[in-house]
N, C-alpha and C positions, 0 to 999 in steps of 0.2 A: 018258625022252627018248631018241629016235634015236640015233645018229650023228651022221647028215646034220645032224640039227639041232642037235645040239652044235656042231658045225664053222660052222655057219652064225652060231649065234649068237657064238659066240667072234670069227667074222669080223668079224659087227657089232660089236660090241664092242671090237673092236679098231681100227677104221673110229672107230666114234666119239672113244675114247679119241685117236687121230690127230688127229680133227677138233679134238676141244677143246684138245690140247696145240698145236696150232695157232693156234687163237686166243688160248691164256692169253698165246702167245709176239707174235701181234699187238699183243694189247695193252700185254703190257709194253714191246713197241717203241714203242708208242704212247705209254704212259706217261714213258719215256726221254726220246721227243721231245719231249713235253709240259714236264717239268721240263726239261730243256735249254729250250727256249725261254723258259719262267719265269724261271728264273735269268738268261737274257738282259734281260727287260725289267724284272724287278729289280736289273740291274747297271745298266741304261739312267739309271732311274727315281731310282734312291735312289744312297746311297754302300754299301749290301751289304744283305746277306737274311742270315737265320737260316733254321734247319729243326729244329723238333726231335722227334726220336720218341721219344713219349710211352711204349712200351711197354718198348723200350732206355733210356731216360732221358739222348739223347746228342743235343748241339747241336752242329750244325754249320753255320758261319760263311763267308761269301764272303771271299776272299782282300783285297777294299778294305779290309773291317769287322775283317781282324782286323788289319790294316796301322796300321789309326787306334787300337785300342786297346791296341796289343800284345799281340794272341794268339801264343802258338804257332805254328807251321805245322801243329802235327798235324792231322786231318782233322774230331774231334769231341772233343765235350766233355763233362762231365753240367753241369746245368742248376746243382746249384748252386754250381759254379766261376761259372757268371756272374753272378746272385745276388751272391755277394761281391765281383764288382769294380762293381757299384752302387753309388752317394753312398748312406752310411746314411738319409739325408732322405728318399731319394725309393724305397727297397727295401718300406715296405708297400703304397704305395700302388702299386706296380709287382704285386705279390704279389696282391692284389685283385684288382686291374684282370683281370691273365689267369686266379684263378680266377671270376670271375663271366662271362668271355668261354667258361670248358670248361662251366661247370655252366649256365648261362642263355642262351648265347650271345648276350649282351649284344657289342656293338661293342671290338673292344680299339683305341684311341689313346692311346698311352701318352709324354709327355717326363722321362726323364730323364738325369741325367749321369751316365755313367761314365770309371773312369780311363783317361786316355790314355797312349800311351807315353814321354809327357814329364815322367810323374808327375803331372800335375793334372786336372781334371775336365773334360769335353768333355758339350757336350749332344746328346743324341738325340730321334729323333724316330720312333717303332715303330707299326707298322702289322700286324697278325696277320689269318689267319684259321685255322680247325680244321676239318680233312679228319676225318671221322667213316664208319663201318662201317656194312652193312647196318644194323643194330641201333641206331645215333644215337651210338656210344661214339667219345668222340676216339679218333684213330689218331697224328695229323700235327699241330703245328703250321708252319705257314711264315708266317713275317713276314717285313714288309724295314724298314730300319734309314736314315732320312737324318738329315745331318750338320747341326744347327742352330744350333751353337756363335755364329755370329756374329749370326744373328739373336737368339737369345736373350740374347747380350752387350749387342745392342745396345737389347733392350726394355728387361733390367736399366739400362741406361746412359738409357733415356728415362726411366723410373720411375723415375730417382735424379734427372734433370733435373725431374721433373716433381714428385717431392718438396721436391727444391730451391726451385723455384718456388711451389709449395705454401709452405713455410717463407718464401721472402723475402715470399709475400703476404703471410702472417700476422706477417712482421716490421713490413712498410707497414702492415699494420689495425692494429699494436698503436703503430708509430711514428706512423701518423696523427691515431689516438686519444690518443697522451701531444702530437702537437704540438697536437689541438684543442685538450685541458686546458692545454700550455700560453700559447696565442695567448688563452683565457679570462682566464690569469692575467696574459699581458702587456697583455689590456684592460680588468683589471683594476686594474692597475698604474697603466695610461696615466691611465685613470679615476682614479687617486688621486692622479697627479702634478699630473695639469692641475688637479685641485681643490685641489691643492697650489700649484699657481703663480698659478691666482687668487684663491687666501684670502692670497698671496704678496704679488700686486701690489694686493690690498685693501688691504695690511694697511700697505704701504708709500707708497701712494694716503691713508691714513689719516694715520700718521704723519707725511709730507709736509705735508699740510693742519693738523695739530694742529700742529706748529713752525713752518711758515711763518707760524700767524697773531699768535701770539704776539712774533714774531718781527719782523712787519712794524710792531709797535708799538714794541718796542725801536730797530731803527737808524732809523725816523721820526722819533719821540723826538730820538735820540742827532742826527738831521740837524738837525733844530728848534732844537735847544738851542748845536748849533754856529754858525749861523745871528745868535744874539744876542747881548747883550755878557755876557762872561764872564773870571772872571780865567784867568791862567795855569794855574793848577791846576787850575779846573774846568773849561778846555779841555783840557787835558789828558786828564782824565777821562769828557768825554766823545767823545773821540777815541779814547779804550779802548775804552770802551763802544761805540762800532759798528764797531771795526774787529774786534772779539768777535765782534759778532753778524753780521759780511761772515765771517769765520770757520769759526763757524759753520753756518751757509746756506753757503757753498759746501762744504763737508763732507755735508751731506746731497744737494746737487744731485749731488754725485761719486759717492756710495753709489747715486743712485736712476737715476742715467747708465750708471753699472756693470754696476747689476744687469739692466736693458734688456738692455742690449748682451750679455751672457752670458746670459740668456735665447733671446735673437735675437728681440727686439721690436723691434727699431730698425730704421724702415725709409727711405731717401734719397726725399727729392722732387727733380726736377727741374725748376729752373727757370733762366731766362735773365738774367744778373747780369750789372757788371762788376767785372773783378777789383781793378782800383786800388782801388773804390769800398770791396771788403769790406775791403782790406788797409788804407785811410786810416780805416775806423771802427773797426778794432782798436787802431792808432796810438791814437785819440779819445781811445777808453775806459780804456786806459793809462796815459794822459800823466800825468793827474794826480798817480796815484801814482810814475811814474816822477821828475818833479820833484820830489816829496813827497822822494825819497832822494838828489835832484841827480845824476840820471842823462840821458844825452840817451836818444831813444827814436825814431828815423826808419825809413824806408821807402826801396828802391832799387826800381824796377821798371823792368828791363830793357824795351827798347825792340823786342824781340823776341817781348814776351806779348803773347796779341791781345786787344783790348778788352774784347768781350763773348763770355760761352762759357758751357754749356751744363752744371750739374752741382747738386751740392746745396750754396748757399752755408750757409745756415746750418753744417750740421757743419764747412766749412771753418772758418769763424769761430769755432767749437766748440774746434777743432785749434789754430788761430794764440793762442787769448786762454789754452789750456793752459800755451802754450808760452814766451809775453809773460810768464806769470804766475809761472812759474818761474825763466825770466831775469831778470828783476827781483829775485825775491825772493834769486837766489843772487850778485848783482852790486850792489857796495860803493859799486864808483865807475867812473868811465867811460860805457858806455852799452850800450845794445841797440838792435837793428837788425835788421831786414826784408828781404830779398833774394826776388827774385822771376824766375823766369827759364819761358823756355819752349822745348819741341823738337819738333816737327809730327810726327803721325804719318799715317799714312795715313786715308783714309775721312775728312777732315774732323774730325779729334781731334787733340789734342793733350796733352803731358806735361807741365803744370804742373810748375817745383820750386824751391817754396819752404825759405829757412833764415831759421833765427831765431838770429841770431848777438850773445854778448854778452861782457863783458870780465871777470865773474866767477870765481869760484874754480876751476871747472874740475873736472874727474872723470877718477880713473886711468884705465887702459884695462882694466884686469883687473875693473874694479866695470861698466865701461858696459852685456857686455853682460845685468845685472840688471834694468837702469833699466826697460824696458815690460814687466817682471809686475808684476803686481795685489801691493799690497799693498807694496814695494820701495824702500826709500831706499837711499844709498850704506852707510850706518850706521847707529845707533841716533842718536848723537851731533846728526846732521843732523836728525832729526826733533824730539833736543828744544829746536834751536835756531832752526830756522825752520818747525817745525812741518809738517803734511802728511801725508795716510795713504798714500801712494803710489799714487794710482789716477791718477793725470792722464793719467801717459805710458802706463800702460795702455788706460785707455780712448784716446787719440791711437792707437794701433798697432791698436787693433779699428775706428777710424771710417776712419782711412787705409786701411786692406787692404775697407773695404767699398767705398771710392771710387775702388779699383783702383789703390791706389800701395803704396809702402812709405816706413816709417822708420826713420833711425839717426841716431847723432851722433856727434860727431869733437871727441874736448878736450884738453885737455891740462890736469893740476893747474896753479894758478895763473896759466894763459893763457887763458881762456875756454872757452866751447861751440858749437857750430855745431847744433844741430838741425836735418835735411833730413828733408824729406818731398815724395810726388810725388801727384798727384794726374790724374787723366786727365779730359776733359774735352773737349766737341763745340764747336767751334768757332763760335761765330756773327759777329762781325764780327770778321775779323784786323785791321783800320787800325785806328789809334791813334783814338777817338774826339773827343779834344778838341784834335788837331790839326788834323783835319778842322774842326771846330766855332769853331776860333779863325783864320782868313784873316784876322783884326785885326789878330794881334801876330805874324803869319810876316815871316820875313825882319828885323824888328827887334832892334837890339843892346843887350845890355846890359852895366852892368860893376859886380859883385857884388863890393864888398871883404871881404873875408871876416876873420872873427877868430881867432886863433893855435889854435883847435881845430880849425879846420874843421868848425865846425857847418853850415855855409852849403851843404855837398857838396849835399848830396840837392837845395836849392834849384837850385841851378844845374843839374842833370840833370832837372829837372820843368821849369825854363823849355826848355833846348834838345827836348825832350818837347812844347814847346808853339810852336816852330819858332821860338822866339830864340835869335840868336846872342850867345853870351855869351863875354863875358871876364872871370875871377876871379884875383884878385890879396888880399895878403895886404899892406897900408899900413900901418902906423905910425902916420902925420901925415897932414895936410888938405894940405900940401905937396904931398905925393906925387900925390894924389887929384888935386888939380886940374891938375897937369903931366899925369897919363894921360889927363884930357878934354881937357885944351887940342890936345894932339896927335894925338886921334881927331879934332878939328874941323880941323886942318891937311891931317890924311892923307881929309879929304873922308866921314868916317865916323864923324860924331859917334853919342853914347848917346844914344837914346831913353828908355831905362831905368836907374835906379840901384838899389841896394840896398845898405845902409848897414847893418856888427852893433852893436850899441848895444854890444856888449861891448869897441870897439876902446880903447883905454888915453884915458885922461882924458878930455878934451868933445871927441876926434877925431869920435865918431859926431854929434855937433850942429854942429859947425866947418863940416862939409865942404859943405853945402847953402846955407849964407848964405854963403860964400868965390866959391861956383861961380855964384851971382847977381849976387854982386857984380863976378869978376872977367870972367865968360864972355857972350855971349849965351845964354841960360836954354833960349828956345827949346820944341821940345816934351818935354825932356826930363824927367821923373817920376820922384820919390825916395822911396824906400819903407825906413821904417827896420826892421830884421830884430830881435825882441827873442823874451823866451822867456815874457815873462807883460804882459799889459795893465791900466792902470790908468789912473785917470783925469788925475792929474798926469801922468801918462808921455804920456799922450794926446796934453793941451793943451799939454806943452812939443815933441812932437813937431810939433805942427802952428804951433805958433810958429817952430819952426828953418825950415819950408819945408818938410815932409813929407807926400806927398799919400796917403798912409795907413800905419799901423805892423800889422806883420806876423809875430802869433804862431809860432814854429818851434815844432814842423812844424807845415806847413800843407797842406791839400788843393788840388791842383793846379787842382781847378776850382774852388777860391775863389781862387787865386793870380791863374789866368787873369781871374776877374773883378772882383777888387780892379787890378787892370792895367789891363784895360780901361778901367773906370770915372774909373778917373784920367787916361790917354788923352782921352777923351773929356771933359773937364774936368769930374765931378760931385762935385769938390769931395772932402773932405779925408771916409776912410771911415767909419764910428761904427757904434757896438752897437745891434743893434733892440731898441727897446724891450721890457721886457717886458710881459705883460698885466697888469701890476700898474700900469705908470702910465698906461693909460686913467682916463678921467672916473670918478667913484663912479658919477653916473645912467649908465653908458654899461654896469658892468660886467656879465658873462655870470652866468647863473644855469647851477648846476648842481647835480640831486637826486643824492644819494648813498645805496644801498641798501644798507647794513652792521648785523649783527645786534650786532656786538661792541660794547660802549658804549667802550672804552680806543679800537679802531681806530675808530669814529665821531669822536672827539675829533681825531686823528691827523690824518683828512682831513680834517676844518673847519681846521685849523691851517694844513696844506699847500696846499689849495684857496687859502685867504681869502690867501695870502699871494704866494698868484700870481696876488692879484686878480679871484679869484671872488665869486660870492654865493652859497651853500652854503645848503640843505634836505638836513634827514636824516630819515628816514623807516627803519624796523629790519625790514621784511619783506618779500615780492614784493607782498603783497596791498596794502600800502599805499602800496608807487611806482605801481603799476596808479591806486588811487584819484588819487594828489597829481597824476599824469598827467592826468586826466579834468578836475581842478579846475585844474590852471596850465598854464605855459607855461616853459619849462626849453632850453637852448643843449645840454645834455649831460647822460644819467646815467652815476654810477658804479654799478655793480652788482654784488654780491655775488652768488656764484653757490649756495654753502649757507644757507638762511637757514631759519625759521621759518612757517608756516601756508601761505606759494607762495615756492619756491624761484626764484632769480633766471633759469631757462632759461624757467619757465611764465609767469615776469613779464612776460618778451623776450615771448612769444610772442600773453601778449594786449594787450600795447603796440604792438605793431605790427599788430594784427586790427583793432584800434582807429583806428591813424594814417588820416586822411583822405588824399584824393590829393593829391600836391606836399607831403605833409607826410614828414618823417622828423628823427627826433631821435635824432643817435649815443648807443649805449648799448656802455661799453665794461666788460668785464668786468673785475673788478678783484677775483682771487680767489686762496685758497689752492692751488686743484687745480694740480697742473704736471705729472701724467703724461702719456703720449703717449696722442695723441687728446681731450686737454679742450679746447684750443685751436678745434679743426676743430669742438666740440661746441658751444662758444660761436656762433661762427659759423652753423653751423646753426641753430641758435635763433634768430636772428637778429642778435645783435651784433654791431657793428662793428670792435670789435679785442678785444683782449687784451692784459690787462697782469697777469704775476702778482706773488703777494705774493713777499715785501717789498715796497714801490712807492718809485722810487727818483721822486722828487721831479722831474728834466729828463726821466724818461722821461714822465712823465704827463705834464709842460708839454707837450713836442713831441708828443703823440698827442692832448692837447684841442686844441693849435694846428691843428693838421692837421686834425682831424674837423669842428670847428665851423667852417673855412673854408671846409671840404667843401661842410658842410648851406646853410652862407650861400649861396655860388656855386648848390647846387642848387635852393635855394629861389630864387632870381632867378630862374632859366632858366624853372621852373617857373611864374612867373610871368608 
């Protein structure tokens, strides 16, 4: 080769050599720029970048990324310094991840935590790719690095919420599932109580009926045999004998009242009554025994209570005859008494409040308040002397609190007891109704001499009640008496009325009516002797003195009012209604009696014929049905358990049967006494109910009253 062309070629060459170290220097400015701008939009993007050369084996870290982990400030690092500040957890699968990104070039997205400079773990979030050589061999990695800690805190923190949730579901499906099993077993329960409480009140509906009927033979009996002549000893005995079996029978009506009411079977009817009327048939039903022990036994009703109101009499009567029953039995001597008072409340109600006030032995204050639990006397002592399971006053404080009042009582040992109770109640007439109803005897005066007890109190508060003005005075002598009418005839304001106590000291209560004839103008004045028991010599010598009628204490103010009247009106001197026993023999009422028991068939033939019946017995429904079809009967009595047709199926084809205008009262005369046989008789069709025991006046006045019924209907009918 030349010269020339050596020179030549070396130029070229040298030319080129220029050229390309030109460009190598282009591009590495290029490249400069490049990663300078990189690193910008990885600082932009993320919280720092990585870089590492794979061939050096040295990473190097943006100044954010090593600020969050605590790097160094040095420039680089080897790979497996970083490696080590990895969570053990997450170093394989970190180690994977970028060898399957060099060897596959599989994607690298890599999270996980490493330590921070606060010592605890921080999360990441890596992003790579690998810069590779002609050849495909890595050269580079560069990743960038964001900071995820709080989102990933915050998924951990959902996923713990949402495990939680998970768990309390699974606590609700397991809690739901032990409440089904238990709502099974509480209806299962329920199911074995109520089949408990009606094999309960079967079993007590049983019981009931199997003592009452026995039962009603004994003090029928014991009534019968009082009834005829007997010596002292065998009245005696048999004056045990039904006050046994009264005893008794009310010992189970107490257990079978109880058990209701602690059930909560007891439910109040409402009806329209008046009050005097319940509080004077409690007095009734008392009296007897109350004299029975020479106790007085009166009523006061305040002129404040209003007539007629709205509530359930029966339990009231339930409550007062508890409460009579007790006072009496725990009072020696003296008496019991009735108070009755009333306080309006709004809305047309009012607050009954009655006491039953008596002169008895009286109760400490440290024992009172035992007295309304179940089962409860002051002592043992008191139960075995007056006998009693303690249930009165308990059941009294469950019927009271059902009728929206309360009870308590106020005593003192050997001063007596005050029983109160309040009872609430709709008002239907507030005026006094037999004030209204007597314009006869308003404004007339009377003058009641009274007897050194003052039994006569309650009298003189029922006449001023009945808008007479009265004057009571407490005489001696027939002297006296007729100086206080001589000088009400001076002062222009003679008596129209007297009242005389038989009890006054010697023949003063017979003196003073022939004295006052003889010395006075007589005029219209009417003398009514005041006694505590009627008879017939009491009678006729009463009405020989001048007496225009004698007048049991107590009395009911609307008999008062019209034993008053009637002698007003001159009908003559008053007398007992007969009973239906002294009707004609041809006149007397037939009555069929359906009883299966042969001892209670005897019973009511006895009881019947003696209140002047004519009695057919017949032992089963099917054959009152028959004896029906063949006679003619004023009354059945009907048994309601009986034999081949039960006495409801009897009712029911005896009255399919009756023609029109015909009806013959069929009153049920049964053992059953739980709630609902009553309403059940009546549906059947019968006309009332009477249960066993059968007290001899109740049956009178319930065939009095029904066959007077049928007679009046059958007229109209006609």
């Amino acid at each position: 080769m030349s010269l020339v062309a050596l020179s030549l070629a070396l130029v070229v060459l040298a030319a080129a050599f220029a050229l390309v170290r030109g460009r190598v220097r282009a591009l590495e400015a290029a490249h400069s720029e490049s990663q300078a701008r990189l690193e910008l939009f990885v600082q932009a993007i993320s919280d720092g970048y990585m870089e590492w050369e794979i061939a050096t084996d040295r990473l190097r870290f943006s100044e954010r990324f090593r600020e969050l982990v605590g790097l160094e400030a040095e420039a680089t690092c080897p790979y497996a310094s970083f490696e080590e500040r990895l969570h053990p957890d997450d170093r394989a699968i970190t180690f994977a991840s970028m060898q399957a990104h060099l060897e596959q070039g599989a994607a690298y997205l890599v999270e996980y935590r490493l330590r921070a400079r606060d010592g605890g773990w921080r999360w990441f979030e890596s992003r790579a790719m690998t810069v590779r050589d002609e050849a495909g061999r890595p050269v580079r990695v560069i990743g960038s690095l964001a900071d995820i800690d709080s989102r990933k805190r915050a998924e951990e923190a959902e996923r713990a919420r949402t495990a939680e949730v998970e768990q309390a579901r699974d606590r609700i499906a397991q809690q739901a599932s032990a409440l089904a099993a238990l709502n099974d077993e509480l209806a299962q329960a329920r199911d074995l109580a109520l089949d408990a409480v009606r094999a309960k009140s079967s079993f007590l509906a049983s019981v009931s009926h199997e003592i009452r009927t026995p039962m009603n033979a004994v003090i029928g009996v014991a009534g019968l045999l009082l009834e005829g002549e007997l010596s002292s000893e065998q009245r005696e005995l048999a004056e045990t004998l039904r006050a046994a079996g009264d005893q008794l029978l009310g010992l189970v009506d107490q257990i079978l009242d109880f058990s209701r009411l602690d059930e909560g079977r007891v439910s109040l009817e409402h009806a329209d009554f008046e009050v005097r009327e319940v509080v004077e048939d409690c007095i009734g039903r008392f009296l007897p025994k109350a004299r029975a022990r020479e106790l007085t036994l009166d009523a006061r009703i305040d002129p404040s209570v209003p007539a007629y109101v709205s509530s359930d009499p029966s339990r009231i009567r339930q409550i007062i005859d508890h409460l009579l029953e007790n006072a009496i039995k725990f009072t020696e001597r003296g008496g019991v008494s009735i108070s009755v008072g009333a306080e309006s409340l709004d809305g047309g109600f009012a607050m009954l409040r009655f006491g039953v006030i008596d002169t008895g032995i009286g109760i400490a204050p440290d024992l009172q308040g035992r007295l309304f639990q179940p089962f409860t006397q002051i002592d043992g002592s008191f139960s075995r002397r007056y006998g009693g399971t303690g249930l009165g006053l308990a059941i009294c404080r469950k019927l009271v609190e059902m009728l929206g009042g309360e009870i308590d009582v106020v005593s003192s040992p050997g001063e007596g007891s005050c029983f109160r109770f309040t009872v609430r109640v709709e008002v239907k007439h507030a005026a006094a109704s037999l004030v209204l109803a007597s314009l006869e005897l308003r404004g007339l005066r009377a003058l009641v001499i009274e007897s050194a007890d003052r039994r006569e109190d309650v009298l003189r508060h029922q006449l001023e009640g009945l808008g007479v003005d009265v004057v009571a005075v407490s005489e001696a002598d027939s002297d006296a008496v007729v100086e206080r009418a001589r000088a009400a005839v001076r002062e222009g304001k003679p008596f129209d009325l007297l009242f005389v106590a038989q009890t006054l000291p010697g023949e003063v209560a017979f003196e003073i009516v022939p004295r006052l004839r003889a010395e006075l103008e007589f005029g219209r004045l009417r003398a009514f002797l005041l006694t505590t028991s009627i008879s017939r010599r009491g009678f006729v010598r009463a009405r020989e003195a001048g007496f225009a009628a004698q007048i049991t204490l107590p009395v009911r103010q609307s008999h008062l009012h019209d034993v008053a009247l009637a002698a007003l009106l001159d009908r003559g001197m008053a007398a007992v209604v007969p009973p239906l026993a002294a009707r004609p023999a041809n006149a007397r009422p037939r009555v069929l009696v359906a009883e299966d028991n042969p001892v209670n068939q005897k019973l009511a033939r006895r009881m019947l014929e003696k209140l002047g019946f004519e009695v057919e017995l017949v032992e089963n429904g099917l054959d009152a049905v028959k004896a029906m079809s063949s006679g003619s009967y004023d009354a059945i009595l009907m048994d309601c358990q009986m034999p081949r047709m039960d006495g409801f199926e009897a009712t029911r084809e005896i009255r399919r049967r009756e023609g029109p205008g015909r009806h013959t009262p069929i009153i049920a005369v049964t053992a059953n006494a739980m709630p609902g046989d009553r309403e059940r008789c009546l549906d059947a069709g019968m006309d009332d109910y009477v249960p066993k025991p059968v007290r001899r006046e109740v049956l009178a006045d319930t065939l009095r009253r029904l066959i007077g019924q049928a007679v009046r209907s059958e007229a109209c009918a006609g």
